[in-house]
C-alpha positions as CSV (number, residue, x, y, z in Angstrom):
1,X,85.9,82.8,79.4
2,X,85.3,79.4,77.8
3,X,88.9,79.0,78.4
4,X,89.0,79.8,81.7
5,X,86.4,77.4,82.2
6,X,88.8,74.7,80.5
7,X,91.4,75.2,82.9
8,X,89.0,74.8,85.7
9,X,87.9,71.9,85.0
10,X,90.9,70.2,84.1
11,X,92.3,71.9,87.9
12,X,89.6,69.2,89.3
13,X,91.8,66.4,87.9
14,X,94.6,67.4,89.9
15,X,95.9,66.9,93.3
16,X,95.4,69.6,96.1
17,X,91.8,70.5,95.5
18,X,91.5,71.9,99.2
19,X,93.2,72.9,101.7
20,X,94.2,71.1,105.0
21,X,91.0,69.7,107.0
22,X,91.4,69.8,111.0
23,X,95.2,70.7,111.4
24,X,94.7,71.0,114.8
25,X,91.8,68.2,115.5
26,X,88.6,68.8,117.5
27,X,87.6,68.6,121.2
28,X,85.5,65.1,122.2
29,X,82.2,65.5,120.3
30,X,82.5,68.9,118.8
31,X,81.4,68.9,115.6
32,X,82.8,71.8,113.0
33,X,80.8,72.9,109.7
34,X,82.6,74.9,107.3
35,X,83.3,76.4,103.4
36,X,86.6,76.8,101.6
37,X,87.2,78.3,98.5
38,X,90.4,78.6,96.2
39,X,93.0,76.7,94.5
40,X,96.0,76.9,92.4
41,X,97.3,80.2,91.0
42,X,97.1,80.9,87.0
43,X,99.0,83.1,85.1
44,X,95.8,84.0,83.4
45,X,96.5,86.9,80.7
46,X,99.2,88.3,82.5
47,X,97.3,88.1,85.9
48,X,97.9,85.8,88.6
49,X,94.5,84.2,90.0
50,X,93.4,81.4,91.9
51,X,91.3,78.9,90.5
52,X,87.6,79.3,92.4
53,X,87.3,75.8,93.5
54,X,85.1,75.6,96.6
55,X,84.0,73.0,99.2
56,X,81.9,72.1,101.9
57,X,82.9,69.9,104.9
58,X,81.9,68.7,108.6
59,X,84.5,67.6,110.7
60,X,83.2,65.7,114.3
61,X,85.7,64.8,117.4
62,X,85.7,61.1,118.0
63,X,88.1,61.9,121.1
64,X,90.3,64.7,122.5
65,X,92.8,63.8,119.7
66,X,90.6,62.6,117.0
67,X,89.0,63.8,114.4
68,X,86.7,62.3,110.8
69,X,85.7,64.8,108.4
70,X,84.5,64.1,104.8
71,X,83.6,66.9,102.2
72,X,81.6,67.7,99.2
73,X,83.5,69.7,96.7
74,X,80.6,72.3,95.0
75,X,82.7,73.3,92.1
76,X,83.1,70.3,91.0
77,X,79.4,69.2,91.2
78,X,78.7,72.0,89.0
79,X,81.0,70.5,86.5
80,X,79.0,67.2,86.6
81,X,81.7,65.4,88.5
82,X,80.9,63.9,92.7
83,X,84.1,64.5,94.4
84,X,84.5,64.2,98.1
85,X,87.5,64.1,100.5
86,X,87.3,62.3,103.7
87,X,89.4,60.9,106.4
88,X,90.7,61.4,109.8
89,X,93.2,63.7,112.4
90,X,95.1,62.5,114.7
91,X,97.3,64.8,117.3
92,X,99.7,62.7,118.8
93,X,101.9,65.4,120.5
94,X,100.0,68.4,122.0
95,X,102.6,71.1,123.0
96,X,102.9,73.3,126.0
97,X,106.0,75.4,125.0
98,X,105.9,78.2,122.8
99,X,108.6,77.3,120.9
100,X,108.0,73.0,120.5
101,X,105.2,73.0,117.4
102,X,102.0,70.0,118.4
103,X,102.4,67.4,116.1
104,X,99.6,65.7,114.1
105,X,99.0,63.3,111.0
106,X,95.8,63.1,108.8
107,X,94.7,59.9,106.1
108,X,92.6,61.1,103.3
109,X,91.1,59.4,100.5
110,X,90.0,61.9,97.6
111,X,87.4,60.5,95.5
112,X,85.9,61.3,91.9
113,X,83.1,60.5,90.2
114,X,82.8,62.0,86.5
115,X,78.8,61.6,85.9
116,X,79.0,62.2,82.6
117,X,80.9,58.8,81.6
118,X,81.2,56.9,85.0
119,X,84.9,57.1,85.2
120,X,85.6,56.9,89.0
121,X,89.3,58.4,90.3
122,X,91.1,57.4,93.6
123,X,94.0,59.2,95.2
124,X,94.9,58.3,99.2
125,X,96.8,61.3,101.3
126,X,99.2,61.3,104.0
127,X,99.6,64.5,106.0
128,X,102.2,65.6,108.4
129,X,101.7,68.6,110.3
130,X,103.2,70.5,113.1
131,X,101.4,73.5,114.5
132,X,102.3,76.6,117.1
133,X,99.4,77.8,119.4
134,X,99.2,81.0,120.3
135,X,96.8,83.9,121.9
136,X,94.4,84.0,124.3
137,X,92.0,82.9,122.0
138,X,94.7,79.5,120.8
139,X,95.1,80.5,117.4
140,X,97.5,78.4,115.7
141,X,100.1,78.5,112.7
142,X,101.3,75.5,111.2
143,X,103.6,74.0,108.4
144,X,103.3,70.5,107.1
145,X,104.0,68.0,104.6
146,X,101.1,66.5,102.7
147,X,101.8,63.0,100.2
148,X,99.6,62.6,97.5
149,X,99.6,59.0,95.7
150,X,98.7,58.7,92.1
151,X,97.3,54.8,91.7
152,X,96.7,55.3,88.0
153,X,99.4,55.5,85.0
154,X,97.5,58.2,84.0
155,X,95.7,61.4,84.8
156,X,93.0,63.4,83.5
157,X,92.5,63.6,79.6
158,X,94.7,60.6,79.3
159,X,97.8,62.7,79.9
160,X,100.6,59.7,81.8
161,X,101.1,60.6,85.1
162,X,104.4,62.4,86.8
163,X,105.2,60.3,89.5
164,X,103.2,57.8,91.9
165,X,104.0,60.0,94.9
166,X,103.8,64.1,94.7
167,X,104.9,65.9,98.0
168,X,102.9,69.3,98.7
169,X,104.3,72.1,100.8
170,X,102.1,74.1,102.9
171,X,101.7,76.7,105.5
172,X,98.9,78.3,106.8
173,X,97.0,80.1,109.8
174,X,94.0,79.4,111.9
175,X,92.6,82.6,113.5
176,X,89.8,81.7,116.0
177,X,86.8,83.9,117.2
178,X,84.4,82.5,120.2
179,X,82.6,79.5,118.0
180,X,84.2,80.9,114.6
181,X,87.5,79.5,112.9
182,X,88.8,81.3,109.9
183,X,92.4,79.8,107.2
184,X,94.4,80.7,105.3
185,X,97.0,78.2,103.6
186,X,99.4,78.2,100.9
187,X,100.2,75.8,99.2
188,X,103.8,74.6,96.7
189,X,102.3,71.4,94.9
190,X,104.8,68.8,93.1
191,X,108.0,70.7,93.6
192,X,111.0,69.1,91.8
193,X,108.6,69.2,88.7
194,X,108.6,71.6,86.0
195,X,105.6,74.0,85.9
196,X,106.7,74.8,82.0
197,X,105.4,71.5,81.1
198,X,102.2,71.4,82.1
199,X,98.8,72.0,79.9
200,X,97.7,74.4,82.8
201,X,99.5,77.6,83.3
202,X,100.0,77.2,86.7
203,X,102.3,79.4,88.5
204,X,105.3,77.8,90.5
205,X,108.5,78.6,92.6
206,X,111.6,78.5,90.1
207,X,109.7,77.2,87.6
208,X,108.9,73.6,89.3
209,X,105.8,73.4,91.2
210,X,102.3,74.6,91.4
211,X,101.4,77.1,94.1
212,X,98.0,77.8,95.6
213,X,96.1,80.3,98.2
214,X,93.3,79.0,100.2
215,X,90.6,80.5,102.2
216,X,88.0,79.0,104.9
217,X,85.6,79.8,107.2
218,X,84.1,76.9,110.0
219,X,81.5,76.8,112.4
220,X,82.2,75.0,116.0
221,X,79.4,73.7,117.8
């Protein structure tokens, strides 16, 4: 257990601590409340398991095709360490074929605060998404790219850094229920990078990578 415990905190250190906020962005002036728990899969004894890191966010629709959202990841704050994602959506192609994905891009700065020695951490994001409506109730499938930069020669624990820029993978699914949105995304972090290397035991693709399952659940008002 104290182990385990280890390896999660050391998972807070590293990039992909959520999954995608607002693929699809909000109507003018909703607002959307919602939880998200999971995070990179261990081989922990044998086992695969996601790491339980969990977060709360709100999401509000400046227009049609806009959307801020900022977070407050809970895990985290139980480890003694502030740590917030925020940013914005922007859908700058919305579809009306079944077959031609929407298209939208989202900024995020990701933000750390470790109380117990003041160290502060900084890592923007650039996502690219495309996303495929569908049902009567407009769920909505999507694939995208998201580019994580690393401003520091190192990371956590002092360990140097991999590259200044890490590409992330992902695919996911949005089903939707009258005021209720539920995800599910999964996620191939730093492919091109060996997974044998690291500290963590994550589990990749081929060796190279990290991968990681995601779950949410949001409130529309």
């Amino acid at each position: 257990m104290i182990r385990f415990l280890c390896i999660v905190l050391l998972a807070l250190f590293t990039a992909a601590c959520a999954p995608s906020r607002f693929v699809e962005p909000l109507q003018k002036e909703e607002m959307s409340i919602g939880v998200n728990l999971g995070g990179q899969l261990l081989d922990f004894g044998g086992a695969p398991i996601p790491v339980p890191l969990s977060s709360i966010y709100y999401g509000y629709g400046l227009d049609t095709n806009l959307t801020i959202f900022g977070s407050l990841h809970t895990t985290s704050l139980y480890f003694t360490n502030f740590q917030t994602d925020f940013g914005a959506t922007y859908g700058f192609y919305n579809s009306t074929s079944t077959f031609i994905p929407s298209l939208s891009a989202s900024g995020n700065g990701n933000f750390i605060w470790d109380m117990n020695d003041s160290k502060v951490s900084f890592w923007p994001q650039i996502d690219a998404n495309a996303y495929w409506n569908y049902g009567k109730n407009q769920h909505y499938s999507y694939i995208g790219v998201s580019n994580w930069f690393e401003l520091s020669p190192k990371r956590s624990y002092d360990r140097p850094s991999i590259s200044p820029w890490i590409v992330n993978l992902k695919l996911g699914t949005v089903f939707k229920k009258k005021s209720w949105q539920f995800q599910l995304e999964y996620k191939w972090m730093a492919p091109g990078y060996s997974s044998q290397d690291a500290f963590v035991p994550y589990i990749g693709i081929n060796g190279q990578g990290a991968t990681g399952v995601y779950l949410g659940v949001s409130k529309i008002f």
